[in-house]
Legacy VTK file of the C-alpha trace (Angstrom):
# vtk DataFile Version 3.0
C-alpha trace
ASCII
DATASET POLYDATA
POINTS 409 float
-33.924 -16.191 23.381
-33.673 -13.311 20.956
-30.635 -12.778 18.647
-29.463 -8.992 17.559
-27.144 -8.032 15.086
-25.000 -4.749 17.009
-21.820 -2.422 17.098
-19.886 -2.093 13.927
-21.392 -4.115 11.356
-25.335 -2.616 11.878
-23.459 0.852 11.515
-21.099 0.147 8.333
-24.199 -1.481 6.745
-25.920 2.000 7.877
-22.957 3.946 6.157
-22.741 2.210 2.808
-19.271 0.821 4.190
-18.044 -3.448 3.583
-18.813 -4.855 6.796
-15.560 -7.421 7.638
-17.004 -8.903 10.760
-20.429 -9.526 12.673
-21.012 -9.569 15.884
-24.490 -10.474 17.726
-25.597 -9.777 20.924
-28.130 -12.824 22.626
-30.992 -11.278 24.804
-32.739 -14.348 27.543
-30.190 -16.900 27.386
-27.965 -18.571 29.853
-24.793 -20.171 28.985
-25.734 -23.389 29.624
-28.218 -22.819 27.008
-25.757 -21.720 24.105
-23.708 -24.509 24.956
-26.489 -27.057 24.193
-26.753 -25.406 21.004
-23.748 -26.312 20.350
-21.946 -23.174 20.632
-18.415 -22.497 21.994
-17.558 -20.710 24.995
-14.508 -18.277 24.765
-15.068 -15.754 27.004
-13.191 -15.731 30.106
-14.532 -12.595 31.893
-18.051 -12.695 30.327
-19.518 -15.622 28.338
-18.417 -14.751 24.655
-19.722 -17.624 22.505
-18.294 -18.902 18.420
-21.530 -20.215 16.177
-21.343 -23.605 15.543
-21.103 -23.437 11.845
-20.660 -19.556 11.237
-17.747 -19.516 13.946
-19.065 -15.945 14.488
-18.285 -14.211 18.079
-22.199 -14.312 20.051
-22.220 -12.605 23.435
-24.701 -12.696 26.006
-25.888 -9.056 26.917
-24.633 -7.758 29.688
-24.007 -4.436 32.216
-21.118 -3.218 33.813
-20.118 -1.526 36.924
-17.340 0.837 37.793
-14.953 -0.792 40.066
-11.607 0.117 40.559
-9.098 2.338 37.987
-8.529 2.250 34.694
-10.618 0.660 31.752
-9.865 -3.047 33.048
-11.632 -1.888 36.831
-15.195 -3.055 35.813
-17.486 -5.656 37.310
-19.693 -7.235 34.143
-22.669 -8.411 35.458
-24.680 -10.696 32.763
-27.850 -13.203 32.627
-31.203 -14.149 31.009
-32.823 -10.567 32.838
-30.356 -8.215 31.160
-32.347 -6.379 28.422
-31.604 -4.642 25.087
-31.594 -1.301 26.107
-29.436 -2.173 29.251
-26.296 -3.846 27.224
-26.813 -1.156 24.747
-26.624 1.729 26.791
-23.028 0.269 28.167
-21.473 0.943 24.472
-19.593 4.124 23.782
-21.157 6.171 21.004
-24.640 6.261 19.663
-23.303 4.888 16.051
-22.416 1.552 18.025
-25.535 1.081 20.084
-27.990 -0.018 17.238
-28.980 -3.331 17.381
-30.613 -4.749 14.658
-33.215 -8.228 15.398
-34.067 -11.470 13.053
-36.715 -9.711 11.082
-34.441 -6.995 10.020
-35.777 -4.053 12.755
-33.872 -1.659 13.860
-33.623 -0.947 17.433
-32.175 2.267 18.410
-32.798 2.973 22.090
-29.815 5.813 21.928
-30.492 8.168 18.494
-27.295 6.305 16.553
-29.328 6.364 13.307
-30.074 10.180 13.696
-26.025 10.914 14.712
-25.218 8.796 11.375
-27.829 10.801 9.272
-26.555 14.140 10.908
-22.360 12.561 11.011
-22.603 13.360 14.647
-19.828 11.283 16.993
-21.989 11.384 20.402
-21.419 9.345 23.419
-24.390 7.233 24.719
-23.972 7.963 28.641
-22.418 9.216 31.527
-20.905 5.734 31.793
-18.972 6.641 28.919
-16.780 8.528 31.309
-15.773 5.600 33.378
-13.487 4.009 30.748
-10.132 6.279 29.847
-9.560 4.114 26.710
-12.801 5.478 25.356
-10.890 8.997 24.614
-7.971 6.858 22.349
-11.498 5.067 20.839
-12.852 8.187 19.764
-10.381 9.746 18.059
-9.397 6.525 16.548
-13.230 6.975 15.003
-13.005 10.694 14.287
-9.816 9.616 12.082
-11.794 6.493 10.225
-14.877 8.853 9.633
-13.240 12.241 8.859
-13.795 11.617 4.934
-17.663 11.403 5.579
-18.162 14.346 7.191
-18.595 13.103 11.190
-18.043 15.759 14.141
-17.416 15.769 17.474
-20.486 16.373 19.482
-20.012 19.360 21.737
-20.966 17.454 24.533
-18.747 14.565 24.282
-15.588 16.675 23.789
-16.303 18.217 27.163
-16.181 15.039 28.535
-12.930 13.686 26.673
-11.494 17.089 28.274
-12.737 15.654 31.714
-11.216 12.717 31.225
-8.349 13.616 30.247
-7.927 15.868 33.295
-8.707 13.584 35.541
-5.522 11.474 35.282
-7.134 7.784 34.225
-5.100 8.075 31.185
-2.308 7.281 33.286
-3.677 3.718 33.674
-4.034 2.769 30.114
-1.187 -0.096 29.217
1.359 0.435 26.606
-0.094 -2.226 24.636
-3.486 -0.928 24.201
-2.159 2.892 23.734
-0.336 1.469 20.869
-3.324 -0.949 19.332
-5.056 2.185 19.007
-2.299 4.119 17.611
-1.859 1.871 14.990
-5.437 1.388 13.758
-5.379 4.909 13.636
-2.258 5.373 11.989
-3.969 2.943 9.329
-6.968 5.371 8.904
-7.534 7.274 5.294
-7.237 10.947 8.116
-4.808 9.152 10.355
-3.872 13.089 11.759
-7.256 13.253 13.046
-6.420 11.324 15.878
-3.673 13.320 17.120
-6.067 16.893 16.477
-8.595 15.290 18.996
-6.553 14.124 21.050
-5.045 18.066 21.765
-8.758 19.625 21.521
-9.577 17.106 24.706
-5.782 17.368 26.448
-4.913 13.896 26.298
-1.782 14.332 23.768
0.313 15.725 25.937
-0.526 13.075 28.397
-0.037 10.387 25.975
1.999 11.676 23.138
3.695 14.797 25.061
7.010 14.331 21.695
4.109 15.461 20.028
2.562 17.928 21.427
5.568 20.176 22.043
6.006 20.474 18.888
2.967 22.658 18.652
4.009 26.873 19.197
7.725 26.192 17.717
8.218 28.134 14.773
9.833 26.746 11.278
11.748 29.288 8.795
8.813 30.604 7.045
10.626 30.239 3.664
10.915 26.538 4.028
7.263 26.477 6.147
4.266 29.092 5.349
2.460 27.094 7.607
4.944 28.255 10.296
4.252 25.920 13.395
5.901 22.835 13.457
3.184 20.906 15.411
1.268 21.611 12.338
3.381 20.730 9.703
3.802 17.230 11.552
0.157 16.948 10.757
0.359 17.662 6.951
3.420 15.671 6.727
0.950 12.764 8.554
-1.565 13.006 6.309
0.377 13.578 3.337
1.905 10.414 3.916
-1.614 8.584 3.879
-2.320 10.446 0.529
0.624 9.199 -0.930
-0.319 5.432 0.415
2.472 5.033 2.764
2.664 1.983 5.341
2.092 2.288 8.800
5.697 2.029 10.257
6.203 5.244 7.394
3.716 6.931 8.693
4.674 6.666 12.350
8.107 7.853 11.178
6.162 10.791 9.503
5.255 11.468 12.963
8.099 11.300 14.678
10.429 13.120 11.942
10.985 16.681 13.409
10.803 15.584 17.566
14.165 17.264 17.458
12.906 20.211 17.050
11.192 21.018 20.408
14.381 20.734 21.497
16.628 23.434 19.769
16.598 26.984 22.254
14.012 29.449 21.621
16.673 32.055 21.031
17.611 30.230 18.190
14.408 29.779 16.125
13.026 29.453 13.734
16.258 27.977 13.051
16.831 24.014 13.822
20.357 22.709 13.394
20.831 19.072 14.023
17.386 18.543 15.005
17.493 15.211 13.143
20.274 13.824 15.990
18.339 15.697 18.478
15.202 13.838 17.729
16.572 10.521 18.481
16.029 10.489 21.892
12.814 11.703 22.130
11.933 9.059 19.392
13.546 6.168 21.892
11.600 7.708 24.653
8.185 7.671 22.482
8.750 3.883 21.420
9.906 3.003 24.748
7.072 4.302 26.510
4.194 2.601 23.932
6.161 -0.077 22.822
6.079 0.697 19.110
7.734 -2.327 16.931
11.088 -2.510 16.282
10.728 -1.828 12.766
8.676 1.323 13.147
11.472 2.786 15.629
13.837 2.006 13.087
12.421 3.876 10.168
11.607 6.752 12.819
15.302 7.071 13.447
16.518 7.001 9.860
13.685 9.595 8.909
14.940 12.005 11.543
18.361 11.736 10.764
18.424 11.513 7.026
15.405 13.674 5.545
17.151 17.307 5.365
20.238 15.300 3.666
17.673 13.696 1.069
15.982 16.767 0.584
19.082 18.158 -0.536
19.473 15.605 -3.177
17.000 17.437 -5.516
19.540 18.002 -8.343
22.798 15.930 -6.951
26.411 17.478 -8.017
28.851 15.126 -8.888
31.062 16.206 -5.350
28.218 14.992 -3.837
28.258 11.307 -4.662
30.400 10.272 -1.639
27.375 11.514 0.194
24.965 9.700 -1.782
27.086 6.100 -0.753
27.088 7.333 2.293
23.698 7.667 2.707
23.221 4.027 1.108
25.716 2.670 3.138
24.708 4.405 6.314
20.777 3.577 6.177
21.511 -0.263 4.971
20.022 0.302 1.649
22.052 -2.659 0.634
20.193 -5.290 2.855
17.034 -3.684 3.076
15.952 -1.625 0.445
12.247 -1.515 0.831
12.887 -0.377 4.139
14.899 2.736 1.893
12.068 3.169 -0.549
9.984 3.678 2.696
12.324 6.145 4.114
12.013 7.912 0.438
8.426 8.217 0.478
8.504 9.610 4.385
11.001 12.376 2.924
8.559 13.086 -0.273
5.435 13.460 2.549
7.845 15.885 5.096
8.764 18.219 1.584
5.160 18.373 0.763
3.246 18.717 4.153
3.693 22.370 3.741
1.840 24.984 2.838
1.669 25.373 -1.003
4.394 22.995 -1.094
1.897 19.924 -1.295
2.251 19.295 -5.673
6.094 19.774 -5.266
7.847 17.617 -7.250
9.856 15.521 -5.346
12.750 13.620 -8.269
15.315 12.182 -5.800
12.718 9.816 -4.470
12.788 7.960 -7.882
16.266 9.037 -8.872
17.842 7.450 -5.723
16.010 4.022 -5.507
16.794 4.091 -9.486
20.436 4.153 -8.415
19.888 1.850 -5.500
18.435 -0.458 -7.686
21.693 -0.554 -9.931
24.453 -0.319 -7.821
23.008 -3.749 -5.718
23.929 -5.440 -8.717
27.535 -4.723 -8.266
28.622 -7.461 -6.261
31.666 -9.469 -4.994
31.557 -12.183 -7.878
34.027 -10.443 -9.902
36.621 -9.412 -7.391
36.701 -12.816 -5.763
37.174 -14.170 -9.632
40.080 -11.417 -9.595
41.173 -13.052 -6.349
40.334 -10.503 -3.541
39.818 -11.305 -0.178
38.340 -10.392 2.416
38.415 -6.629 3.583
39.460 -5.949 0.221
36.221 -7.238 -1.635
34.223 -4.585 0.177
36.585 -1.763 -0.347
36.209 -2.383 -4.041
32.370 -2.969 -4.388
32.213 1.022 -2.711
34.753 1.785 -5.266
33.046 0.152 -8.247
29.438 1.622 -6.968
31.431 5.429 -6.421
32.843 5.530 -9.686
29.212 4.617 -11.361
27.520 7.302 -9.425
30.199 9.373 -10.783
29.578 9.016 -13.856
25.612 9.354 -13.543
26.412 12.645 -12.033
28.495 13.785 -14.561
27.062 12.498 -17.641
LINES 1 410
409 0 1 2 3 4 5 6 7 8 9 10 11 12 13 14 15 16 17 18 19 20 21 22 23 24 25 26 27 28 29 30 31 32 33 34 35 36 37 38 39 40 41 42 43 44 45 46 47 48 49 50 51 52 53 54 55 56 57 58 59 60 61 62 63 64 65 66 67 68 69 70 71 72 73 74 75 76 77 78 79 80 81 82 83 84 85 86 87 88 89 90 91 92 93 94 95 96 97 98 99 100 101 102 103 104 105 106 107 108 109 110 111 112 113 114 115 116 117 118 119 120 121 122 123 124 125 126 127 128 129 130 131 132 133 134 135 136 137 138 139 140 141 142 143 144 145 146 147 148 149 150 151 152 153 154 155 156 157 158 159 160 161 162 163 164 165 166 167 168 169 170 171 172 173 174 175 176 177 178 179 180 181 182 183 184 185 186 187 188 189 190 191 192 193 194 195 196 197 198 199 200 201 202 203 204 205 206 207 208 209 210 211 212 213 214 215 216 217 218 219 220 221 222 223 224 225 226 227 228 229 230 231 232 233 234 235 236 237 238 239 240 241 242 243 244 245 246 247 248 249 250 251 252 253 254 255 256 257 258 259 260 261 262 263 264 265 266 267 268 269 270 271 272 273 274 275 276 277 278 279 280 281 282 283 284 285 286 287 288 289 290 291 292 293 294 295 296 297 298 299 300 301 302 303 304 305 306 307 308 309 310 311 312 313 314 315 316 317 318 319 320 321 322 323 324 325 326 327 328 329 330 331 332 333 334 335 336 337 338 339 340 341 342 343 344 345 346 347 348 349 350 351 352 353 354 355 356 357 358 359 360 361 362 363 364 365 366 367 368 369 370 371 372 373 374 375 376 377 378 379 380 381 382 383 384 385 386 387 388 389 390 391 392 393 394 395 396 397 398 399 400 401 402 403 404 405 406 407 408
């Protein structure tokens, strides 16, 4: 029985990177074997074991054969007989098929440790093919390893395209569209993701809100950068720069679906693409079953970011708008959910071209405010003896007349 360290944690360690997790691959071993050991079987469709004392995942190697649609149609085949080389060769890219043994070798049957010297993202075989989640995996790792330099290989972006033309995509579940979507959303480049997934052709298939966005003009005053499929992008991964959350980043996304939907007579001009883009957002969420909360934010940021943009330097005829907006986005009840929605509207202003060290002052002015006016509350008027509707009608008019005097002062 021979134990190998493999996948992720042989390549972080490779990379310089913290390795979180280890997982170990056991060459010559039965089950029945492991389990006098004393290890725990958890595997249902191949025999996944947990160390006894480590509680670390150890799986028996294994092949796999193509057996019916989508990446769940696969007969694993496993035993003492299966080699190294044979379980390796099953993984997706050459950076996750190094094993490394008990002494501290390195066995790299596939060139991973040249692709990692050279930042090279190259699938190990044709087998790669087989698997349609394998095109969401590799962007998802183009968008983690952007910052160090790593490339598509040519060779493996042919075959994305393939695979994305051959209509597997259709068979991935919502669920697992979406686990990938949001480890990628949680990436330092998480726009990366998208970009490969339009070089290969598997964003429209997946993410079509998206992609026709790409080819619609902005005003070029407002956007030097012109297409809006591409300002979605800087927005994206100006809202990782500024350290935004993934449901704010999703909403980044999704801010300007609206406008793929105004007339081509009418650009570059987009009126009431915020409403507009509240279907396509519904449609988007439906489809990949995003979480509530990121649908949420999505819908506030398309309908509220060209009304917070225009909050730069507030008039004081404009602070039944500014209660409005409070009122209207439940800053009240939820206002980290706001100061989310805030930080989405800073990324949108400065995912633009020359635009990106903009100063952005209603972000801090408007959760400053936010901050004060919750502490108007009903104590006071219920002292005065108020009831009821009454209380709230003169909270709003207690929090009005303070932004009115902010505004004018």
């Amino acid at each position: 029985m021979e134990v190998y360290l493999v996948g992720g944690a042989v390549r972080d360690e490779l990379l310089g990177l913290e390795v979180r997790e280890r997982d170990y691959m056991v060459v010559g071993a039965t089950p029945e074997q492991l389990i006098t050991l004393g290890y725990h079987q958890v595997g249902k469709d191949f025999p996944v074991f947990l160390h006894p004392q480590s509680k670390e995942e150890y799986a028996l190697a294994r092949t796999e054969r193509k057996s019916g649609q989508g990446y769940t149609g696969f007969i694993c085949e496993f035993g003492p007989e299966v080699t190294l080389e044979e379980d390796l060769m099953r993984r997706d890219l050459t950076i996750n098929a190094i094993a490394r043994d008990e002494q501290g070798k390195l066995h790299d049957p596939y060139g991973g440790v040249a692709d990692i010297e050279h930042r090279i993202l190259r699938h190990v075989s044709s087998a790669f093919g087989e698997d349609p989640l394998r095109v969401l995996r590799v962007a998802r790792f183009a968008a983690r390893f952007h910052g160090l330099g790593f490339t598509l290989a040519d060779e493996t972006l042919l075959l994305l395209q393939q695979m994305a033309a051959s209509g597997e995509l259709g068979a991935l579940t919502p669920e697992r569209v979406w686990k990938e979507t949001e480890k990628a959303l949680a990436c330092e480049h998480p726009q990366v993701f998208f970009e490969v997934l339009r070089r290969c052709g598997a964003l429209k298939e997946l993410f079509p809100e998206v992609e026709a966005l790409f080819g619609v003009p902005g005003p070029k005053q407002w956007h030097p950068e012109i297409d809006t499929g591409l300002h979605t992008m800087m927005v994206l991964k100006r809202s990782a720069e500024l350290g935004a959350d993934i449901p704010c980043r999703f909403a980044a996304l999704c801010h300007d679906f609206g406008k793929a939907l105004t007339p081509s007579d009418r650009w570059p001009s987009h009126h009431d693409h915020g409403e507009l883009g509240l279907t396509p957002i519904e449609a988007l969420c439906a489809r990949i079953k995003a979480p509530a909360a990121h649908k949420e934010l999505a819908i506030l940021m398309s309908r509220w970011h060209i009304c917070l943009h225009r909050l730069a330097n507030p008039a004081p005829e404009q602070a039944e708008a500014i209660l409005a907006l409070f009122q209207h986005t439940d800053a009240w009840r939820k206002p980290e959910r706001f100061a989310q929605l805030l930080l989405c509207a800073q990324a949108d202003l400065q995912g633009r071209t020359g635009f990106e060290q903009r100063p952005y002052p209603q972000r801090e002015q408007l959760w400053q405010w936010l901050c004060e006016l919750r502490t108007i509350t009903a104590a006071p008027f219920v002292a005065r003896g108020l009831k009821g509707p009454a209380i709230g009608e003169a909270i709003a008019a207690a929090r009005l007349q303070q932004l009115r005097l902010w505004l004018t002062a």
